[in-house]
C-alpha angles and dihedrals in degrees: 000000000000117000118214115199124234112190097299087339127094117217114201109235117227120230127254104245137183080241094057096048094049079062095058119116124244126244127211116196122210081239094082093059091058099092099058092026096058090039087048096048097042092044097040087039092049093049097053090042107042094040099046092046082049098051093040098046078047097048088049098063092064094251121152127281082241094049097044092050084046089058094049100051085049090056098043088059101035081049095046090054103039087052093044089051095034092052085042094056099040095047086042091059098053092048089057090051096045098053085048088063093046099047083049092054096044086054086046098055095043088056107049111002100173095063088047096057092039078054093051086044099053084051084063101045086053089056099059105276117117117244105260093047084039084065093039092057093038094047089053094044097049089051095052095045119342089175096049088040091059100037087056113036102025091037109029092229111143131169092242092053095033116121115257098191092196107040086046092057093042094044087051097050094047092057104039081058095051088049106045086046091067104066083031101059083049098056089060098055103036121089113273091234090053103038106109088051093046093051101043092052097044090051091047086062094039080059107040077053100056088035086066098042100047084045087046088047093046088044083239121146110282103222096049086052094052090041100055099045095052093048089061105038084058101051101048088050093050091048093048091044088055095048085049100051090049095055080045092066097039095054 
């Protein structure tokens, strides 16, 4: 049995055993939470920003309360759709991407194995382990799962990363939806002359809100979550408020 030495003392060392590694904890990385995080955010981001922007540039030209509310219903479902398509399309794409690289490896493997484990190997040996133990891992590996080996380590696919077209159109249209109601919802019930004020400000905090649980989630900096949201949130309603005042006075 191996002997670690403490100070003048020896410490037996206990044995790695199937047994001891069936009592290891699990750890769950803020990583697997990246597919449904990024397609919640933007959608959620995009709704707030996007509505609201909507219903204040709106507001400014002078139009109705009816029409204004009117406005904001037909961009929350013209914005729910076009993310839901628009997520659908772009993660589609990379999954087929991603199968094509995967369809390429599994041929490739079929074909010459042997370069393709000295290539695995040679991943290995880049990232800090010596040649002979670089064969060995690759060779075990290989005999356990080859595919699953390559399309890890040579091409960086993993099960947690990889694209889910569906969830991540779902996931974007929900909350799309979540996000554009709430602007929404506060242009019902704000005073037609304020409107635009009320608006602009509650969506400032939706989104400073957001801004700090999408930054807590991905373990970021919190500030710099909130900050950068906002900042932006603000801009692009300023922008759409002067645009409308100035078709307001034109009209």
């Amino acid at each position: 049995m191996a002997q670690i030495g403490v100070g003048t003392d020896t410490v037996p060392s206990a044995p790695f055993t199937t047994n001891a590694m069936s009592r290891l904890h699990v750890e769950r990385h803020r990583t697997q939470h990246i597919g449904w995080l990024r397609a919640a955010v933007l959608g959620a981001n995009d709704g707030i920003v996007s509505t609201a922007s909507l219903i204040v540039g709106v507001a400014a030209s002078s139009t109705t309360h009816g029409g204004v509310i009117v406005a904001g219903v037909a961009g929350l479902v013209a914005g729910a759709m076009s993310m839901a398509a628009g997520e659908f399309v772009s993660v589609s794409s990379q999954a087929d991407t991603e199968q094509a690289d995967i369809t390429r490896e599994r041929q490739e493997l079929a074909s010459d194995g042997a370069r393709e484990h000295a290539e695995l190997a040679q991943i290995y040996v880049a990232r800090g382990l010596d040649p002979d133990l670089a064969n060995q891992v690759a060779e075990q590996l290989m005999a356990k799962d080859a595919l699953g080996a390559h399309t890890r380590d040579e091409l960086g696919i993993s099960e947690v990363a990889s694209a889910k077209p569906l969830q991540a159109a779902f996931t974007s249209a929900l909350s799309f939806t979540v996000g554009a109601a709430l602007p929404l919802i506060t242009a019902v019930v704000a005073p037609g002359i304020n409107l635009p004020w009320i608006v602009s400000v509650t969506s400032l905090v939706f989104l400073a809100v957001l801004g700090g649980l999408a930054a807590y989630t991905g373990g970021a900096g919190i500030a710099r979550g909130v900050l950068r949201v906002t900042s932006w949130g603000a801009l692009a309603m300023a922008i759409t408020a002067g645009v409308g005042m100035a078709f307001g006075a034109t009209s």
